[in-house]
C-alpha positions in Angstrom: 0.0 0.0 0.0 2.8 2.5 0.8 4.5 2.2 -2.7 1.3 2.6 -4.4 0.4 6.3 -2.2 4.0 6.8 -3.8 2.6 6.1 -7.7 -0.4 7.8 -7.0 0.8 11.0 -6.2 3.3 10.7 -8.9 0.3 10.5 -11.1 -1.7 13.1 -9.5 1.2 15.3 -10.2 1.4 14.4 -13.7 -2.4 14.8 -14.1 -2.2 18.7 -13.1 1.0 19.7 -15.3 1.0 21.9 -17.9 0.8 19.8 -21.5 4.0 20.1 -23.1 3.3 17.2 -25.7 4.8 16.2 -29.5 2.6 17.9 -32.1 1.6 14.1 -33.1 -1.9 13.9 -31.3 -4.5 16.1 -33.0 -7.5 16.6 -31.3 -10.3 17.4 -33.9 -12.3 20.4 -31.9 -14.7 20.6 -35.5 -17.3 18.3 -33.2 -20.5 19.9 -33.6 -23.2 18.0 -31.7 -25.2 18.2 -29.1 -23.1 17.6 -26.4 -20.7 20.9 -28.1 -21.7 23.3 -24.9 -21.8 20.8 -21.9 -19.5 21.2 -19.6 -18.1 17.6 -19.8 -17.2 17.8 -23.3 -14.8 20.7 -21.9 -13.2 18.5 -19.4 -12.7 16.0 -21.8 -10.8 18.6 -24.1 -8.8 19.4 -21.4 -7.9 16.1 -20.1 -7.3 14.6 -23.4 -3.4 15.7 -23.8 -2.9 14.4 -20.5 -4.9 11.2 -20.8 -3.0 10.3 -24.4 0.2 10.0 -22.3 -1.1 7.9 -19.2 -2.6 5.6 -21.9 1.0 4.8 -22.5 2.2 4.3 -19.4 -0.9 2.0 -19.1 -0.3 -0.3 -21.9 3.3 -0.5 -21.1 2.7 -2.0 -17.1 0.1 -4.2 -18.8 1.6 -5.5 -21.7 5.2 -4.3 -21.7 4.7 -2.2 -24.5 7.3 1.2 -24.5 5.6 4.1 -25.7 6.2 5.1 -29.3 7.9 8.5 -30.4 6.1 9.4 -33.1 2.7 7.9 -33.6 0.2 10.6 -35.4 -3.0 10.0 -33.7 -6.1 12.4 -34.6 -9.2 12.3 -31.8 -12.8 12.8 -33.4 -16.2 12.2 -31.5 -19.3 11.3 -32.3 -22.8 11.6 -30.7 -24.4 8.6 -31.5 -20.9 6.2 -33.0 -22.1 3.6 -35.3 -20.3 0.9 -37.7 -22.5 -1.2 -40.0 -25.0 -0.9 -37.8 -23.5 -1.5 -34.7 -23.3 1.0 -31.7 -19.8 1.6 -30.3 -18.2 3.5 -27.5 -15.0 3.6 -29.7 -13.4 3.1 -32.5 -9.6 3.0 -34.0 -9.1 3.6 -38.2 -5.1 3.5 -39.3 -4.3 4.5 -42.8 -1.1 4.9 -44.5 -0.5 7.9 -46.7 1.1 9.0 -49.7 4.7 9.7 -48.0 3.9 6.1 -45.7 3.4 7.6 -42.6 0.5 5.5 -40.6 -2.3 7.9 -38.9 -4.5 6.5 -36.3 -8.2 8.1 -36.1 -9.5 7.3 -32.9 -13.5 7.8 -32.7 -15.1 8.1 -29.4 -18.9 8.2 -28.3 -19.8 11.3 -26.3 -22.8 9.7 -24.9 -21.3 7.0 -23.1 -18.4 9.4 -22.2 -20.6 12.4 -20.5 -23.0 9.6 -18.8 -20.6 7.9 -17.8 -21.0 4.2 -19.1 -17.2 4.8 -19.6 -14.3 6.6 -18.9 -12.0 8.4 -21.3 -8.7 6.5 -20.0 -10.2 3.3 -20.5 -11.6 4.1 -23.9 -8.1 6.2 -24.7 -6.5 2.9 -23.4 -8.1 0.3 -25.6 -8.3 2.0 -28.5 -4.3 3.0 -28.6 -3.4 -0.3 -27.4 -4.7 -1.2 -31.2 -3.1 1.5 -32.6 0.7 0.9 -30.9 1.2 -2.8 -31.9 -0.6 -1.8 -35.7 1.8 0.7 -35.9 4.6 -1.4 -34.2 3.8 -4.5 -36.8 2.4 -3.0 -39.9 -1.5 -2.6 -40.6 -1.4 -5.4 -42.7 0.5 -7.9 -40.3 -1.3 -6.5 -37.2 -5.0 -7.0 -39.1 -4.0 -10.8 -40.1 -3.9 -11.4 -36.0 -6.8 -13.4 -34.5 -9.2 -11.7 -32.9 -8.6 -13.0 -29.4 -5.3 -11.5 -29.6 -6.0 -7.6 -30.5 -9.5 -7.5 -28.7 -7.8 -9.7 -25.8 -4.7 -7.1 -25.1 -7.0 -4.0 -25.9 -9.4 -5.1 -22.9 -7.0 -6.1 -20.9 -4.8 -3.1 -21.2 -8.0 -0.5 -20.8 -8.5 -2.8 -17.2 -12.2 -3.3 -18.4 -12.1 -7.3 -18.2 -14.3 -7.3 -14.8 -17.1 -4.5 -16.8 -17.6 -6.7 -19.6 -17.7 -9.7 -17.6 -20.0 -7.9 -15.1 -22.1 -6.6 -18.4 -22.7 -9.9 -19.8 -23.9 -11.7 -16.7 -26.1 -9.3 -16.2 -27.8 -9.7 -19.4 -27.3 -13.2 -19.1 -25.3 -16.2 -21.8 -25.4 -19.5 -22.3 -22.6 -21.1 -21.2 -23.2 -24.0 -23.7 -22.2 -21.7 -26.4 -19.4 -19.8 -25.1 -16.5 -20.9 -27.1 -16.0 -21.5 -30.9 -14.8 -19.5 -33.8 -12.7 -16.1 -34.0 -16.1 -13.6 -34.4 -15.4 -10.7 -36.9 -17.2 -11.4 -40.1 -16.6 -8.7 -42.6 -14.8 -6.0 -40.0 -18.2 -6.3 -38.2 -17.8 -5.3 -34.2 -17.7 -8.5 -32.1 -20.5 -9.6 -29.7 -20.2 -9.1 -25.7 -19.6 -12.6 -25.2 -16.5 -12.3 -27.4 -15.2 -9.4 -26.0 -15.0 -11.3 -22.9 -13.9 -14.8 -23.9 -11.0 -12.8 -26.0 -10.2 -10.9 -22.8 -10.7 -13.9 -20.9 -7.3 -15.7 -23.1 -5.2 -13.7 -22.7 -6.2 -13.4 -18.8 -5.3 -17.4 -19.2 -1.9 -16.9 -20.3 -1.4 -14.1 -17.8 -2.4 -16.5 -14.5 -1.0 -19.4 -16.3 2.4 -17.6 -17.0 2.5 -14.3 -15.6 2.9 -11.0 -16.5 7.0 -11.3 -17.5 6.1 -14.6 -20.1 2.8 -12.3 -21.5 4.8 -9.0 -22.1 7.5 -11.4 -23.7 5.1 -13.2 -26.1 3.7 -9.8 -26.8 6.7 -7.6 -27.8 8.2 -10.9 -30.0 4.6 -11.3 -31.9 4.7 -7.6 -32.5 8.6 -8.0 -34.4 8.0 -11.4 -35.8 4.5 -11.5 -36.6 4.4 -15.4 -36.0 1.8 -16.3 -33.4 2.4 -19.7 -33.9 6.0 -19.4 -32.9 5.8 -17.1 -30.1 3.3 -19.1 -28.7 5.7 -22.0 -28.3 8.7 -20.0 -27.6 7.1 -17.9 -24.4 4.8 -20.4 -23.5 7.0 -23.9 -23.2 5.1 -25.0 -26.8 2.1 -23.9 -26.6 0.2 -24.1 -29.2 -3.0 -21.9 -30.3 -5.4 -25.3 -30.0 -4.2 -26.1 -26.8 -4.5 -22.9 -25.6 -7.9 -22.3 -26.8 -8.7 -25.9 -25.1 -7.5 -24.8 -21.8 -8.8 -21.6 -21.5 -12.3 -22.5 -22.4 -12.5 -24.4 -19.4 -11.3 -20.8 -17.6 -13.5 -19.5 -19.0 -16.3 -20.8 -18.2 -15.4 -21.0 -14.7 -14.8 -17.7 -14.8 -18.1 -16.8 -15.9 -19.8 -19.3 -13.6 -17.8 -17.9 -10.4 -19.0 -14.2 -11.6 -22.8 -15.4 -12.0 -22.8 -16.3 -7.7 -23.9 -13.5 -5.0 -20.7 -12.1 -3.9 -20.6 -10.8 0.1 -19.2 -7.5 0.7 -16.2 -8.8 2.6 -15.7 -10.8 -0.4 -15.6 -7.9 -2.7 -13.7 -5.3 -0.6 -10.7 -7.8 -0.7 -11.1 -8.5 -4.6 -11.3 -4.3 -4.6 -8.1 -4.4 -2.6 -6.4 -7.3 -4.9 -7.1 -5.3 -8.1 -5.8 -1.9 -6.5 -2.3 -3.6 -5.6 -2.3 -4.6 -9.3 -3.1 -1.1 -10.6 -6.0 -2.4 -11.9 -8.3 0.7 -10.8 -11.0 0.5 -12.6 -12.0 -3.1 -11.6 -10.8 -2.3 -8.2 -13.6 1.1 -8.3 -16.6 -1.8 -9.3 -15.7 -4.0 -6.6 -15.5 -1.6 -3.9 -19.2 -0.1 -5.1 -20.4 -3.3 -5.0 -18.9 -3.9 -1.4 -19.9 -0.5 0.0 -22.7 -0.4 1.0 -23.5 -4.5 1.8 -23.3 -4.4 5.8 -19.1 -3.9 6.0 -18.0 -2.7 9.5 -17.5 0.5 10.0 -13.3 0.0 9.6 -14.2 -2.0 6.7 -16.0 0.8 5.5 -13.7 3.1 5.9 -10.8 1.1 4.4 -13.5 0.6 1.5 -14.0 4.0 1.0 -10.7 5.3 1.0 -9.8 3.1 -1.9 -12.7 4.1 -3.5 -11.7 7.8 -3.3 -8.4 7.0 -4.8 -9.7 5.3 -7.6 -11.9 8.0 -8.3 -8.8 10.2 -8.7 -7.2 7.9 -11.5 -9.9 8.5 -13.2 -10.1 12.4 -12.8 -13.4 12.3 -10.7 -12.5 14.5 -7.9 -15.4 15.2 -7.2 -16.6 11.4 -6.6 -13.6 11.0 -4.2 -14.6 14.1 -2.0 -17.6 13.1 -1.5 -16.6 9.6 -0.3 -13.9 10.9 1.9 -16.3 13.1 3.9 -18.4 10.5 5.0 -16.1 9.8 7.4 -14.1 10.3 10.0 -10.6 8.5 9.2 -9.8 6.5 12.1 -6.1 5.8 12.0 -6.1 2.4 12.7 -8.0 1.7 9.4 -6.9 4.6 6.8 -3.7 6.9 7.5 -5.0 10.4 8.3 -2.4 12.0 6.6 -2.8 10.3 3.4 -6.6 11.3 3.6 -6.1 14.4 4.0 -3.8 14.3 1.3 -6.7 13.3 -0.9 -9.2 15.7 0.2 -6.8 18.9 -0.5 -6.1 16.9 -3.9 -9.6 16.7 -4.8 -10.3 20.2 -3.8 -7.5 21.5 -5.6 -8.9 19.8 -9.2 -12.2 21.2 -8.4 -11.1 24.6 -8.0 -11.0 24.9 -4.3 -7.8 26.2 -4.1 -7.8 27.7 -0.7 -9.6 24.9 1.5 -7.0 23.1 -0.9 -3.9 25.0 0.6 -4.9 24.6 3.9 -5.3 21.0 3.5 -2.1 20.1 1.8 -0.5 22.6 4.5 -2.5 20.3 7.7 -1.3 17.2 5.4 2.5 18.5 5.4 2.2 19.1 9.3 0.6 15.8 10.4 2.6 13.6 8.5 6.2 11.7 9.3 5.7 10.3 5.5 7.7 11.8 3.1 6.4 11.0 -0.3 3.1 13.0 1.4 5.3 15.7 2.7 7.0 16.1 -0.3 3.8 16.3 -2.4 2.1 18.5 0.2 5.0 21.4 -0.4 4.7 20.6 -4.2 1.3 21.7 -4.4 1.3 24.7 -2.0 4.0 26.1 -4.1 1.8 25.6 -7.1 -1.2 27.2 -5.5 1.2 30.2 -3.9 2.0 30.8 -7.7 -1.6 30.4 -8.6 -2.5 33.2 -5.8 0.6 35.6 -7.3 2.4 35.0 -4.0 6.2 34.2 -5.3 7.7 35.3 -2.5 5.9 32.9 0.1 6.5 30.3 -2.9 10.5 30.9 -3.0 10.4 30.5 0.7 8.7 27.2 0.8 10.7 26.1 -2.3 13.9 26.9 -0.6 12.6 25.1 2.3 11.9 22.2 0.4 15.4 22.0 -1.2 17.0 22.0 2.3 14.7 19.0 3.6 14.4 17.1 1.0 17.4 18.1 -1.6 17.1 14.5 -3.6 13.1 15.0 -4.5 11.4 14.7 -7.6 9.1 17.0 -7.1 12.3 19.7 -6.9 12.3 19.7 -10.6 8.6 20.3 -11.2 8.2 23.1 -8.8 11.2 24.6 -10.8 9.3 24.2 -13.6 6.1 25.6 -12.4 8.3 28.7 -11.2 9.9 29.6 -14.2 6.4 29.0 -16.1 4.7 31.7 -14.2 
């Protein structure tokens, strides 16, 4: 738990900084549909330079994929995304032009961005995970790949195995006919069930394997372009039939372990499990579903303060203050110095920047931690800046350098100084 309060306010500190990004993502602002006035479409504007880059950093821990120089990437958005009839919450197009360069339109759904059936780092996620490894391998090689394989890894990467799963026992399958042929007749979008048993293989490999062997198998196929071969080589000969043998029988047990009532106690540690794996999007469903299901009250709290951080990943400040004052952090369950933390972080993102201050400035003061120390004087020197006060900014700056002259965050405050 301590080295991921470290990551996390790494990230949170990367969410807030100025975009200083390579002219290769285009956003295309000519969107003119109904959603070209609400506030939400704003903040996805805003957040979309920022989100781009964690997407990276996403597919890389997932799949051991490094980020790519120079990908040219445009953004559009639709109100209502359709593809021969089918409704989609996204959508990646690469074409290769005249001079060869390869250009990746991503399409995303407004609808089911602003009501929140999904969030923009997942979408972002999934659909670049496609667009790395075609541009890694070569449209043409990357489109000859079964479908278990680029639908697999996209899920996977985006962390939004546990939604599908959770979407299609809710609507309800027959387990008697999961399993089969690749599904992708004529480029047509793949069903639910498909979606999941794709995520599902490659979810095989990884428990089977683990997470070295998968980002092995992964960055080989992307060079060589021979499943078959990479199979065998990173998986002690495995081979595509025996694979698909095995991991119907996961799957199905899969699906039949999600289909049974979980208890709350159950679910706060699955919450927990996924959190530890960075997996915060899975981790956010399971601690809603354990909530509010008759946990203790430490259980609660523990619950909730998970909750609230997962709500940051996913730029929801507002979600994670209101979580975090309804309680009172008892520090035998949640550190109080980390919770404060998170309520002058959420303030600060909505705009608060004063409660803000004087939370970051209670955090710096109760705390012998010094990632939240260190974080704390980061973002009272941003909001000192903020409020036109350099000289009470040069003094905590200077007062940072002398106790604690190795940070990180020394560089970024420098940054933020000579920005202003």
């Amino acid at each position: 738990m301590k080295n991921n309060l470290i990551k996390l306010l790494v990230i949170a500190t990367f969410l807030l900084l100025p975009a200083r990004l390579p002219a290769v993502l285009h956003i295309d602002t000519s969107y003119s549909g109904s959603f070209r006035n609400h506030p939400g479409f704003a903040k996805i504007l805003a957040d979309l330079p920022f989100v781009y880059q964690e997407s990276f950093q996403k597919i890389q821990r997932s799949l051991g994929i490094p980020a790519r120089e120079q990908m040219y990437v445009v953004v559009m958005f639709s109100d209502n995304l359709t593809y021969k009839g089918f409704r989609l919450r996204g959508k990646r197009q690469s074409v290769r032009t005249a001079n060869r360069t390869i250009v990746h339109y991503i399409h995303l759904d407004l609808d089911f961005l602003i009501n929140g059936q999904a969030t923009l780092l997942e979408e972002m996620t999934h659909e670049m995970t496609h667009a790395i490894m075609a541009d890694t391998m070569g449209l043409k090689e990357y489109d000859s790949l079964p479908m278990w394989v680029k639908e697999g890894t996209a899920v996977h990467s985006a962390d939004q195995g546990l939604a599908r799963i959770k979407a299609l026992t809710r609507r309800g399958f027959d387990i008697n006919l999961i399993g089969g042929e690749d599904e992708n007749i004529d480029g047509n979008p793949i069903s639910l069930e498909k979606y999941v048993e794709n995520y599902l293989k490659i979810r095989f490999l990884l428990k089977s394997f683990g997470s070295s062997a998968l980002h092995r198998f992964v960055k080989r196929l992307m060079k060589s372009g021979d499943l078959s071969q990479e199979l065998s080589v990173c998986f002690n000969g495995l081979t595509e039939e025996v694979m698909n043998q095995y991991a119907q029988d996961f799957i199905k047990k899969t699906l039949m372990e999600n289909t049974r009532p979980v208890a709350s106690r159950e679910n706060l540690q699955r919450g927990i499990r996924f959190f530890d794996e960075g997996e915060f999007l899975s981790a956010r469903l399971a601690l809603s579903d354990a909530l509010y299901g008759g946990l203790s009250d430490s259980e609660f709290q523990r619950a909730a303060y998970l909750l609230a951080e997962c709500y940051i990943q996913e730029r929801n400040p507002q979600g994670a203050l209101q979580l975090l004052k309804q309680f009172k952090p008892d520090p035998r369950n949640v550190p109080v110095d980390r919770y404060e933390f998170l309520s002058a972080y959420s303030e600060y993102a909505m705009g608060l920047v004063t409660k803000a201050y004087f939370g970051f400035k209670k955090a710096f003061e109760t705390s012998s931690n010094q990632a939240v120390q260190e974080g704390a004087l980061y973002y009272i020197i941003r909001i000192l800046i903020e409020l036109d006060n350099r000289p009470e900014a040069d003094r905590v700056l200077a007062m940072m350098r002398l106790q604690f002259p190795k940070s990180g965050y020394l560089d970024l405050a420098g940054r933020i100084m000579t920005l202003r």
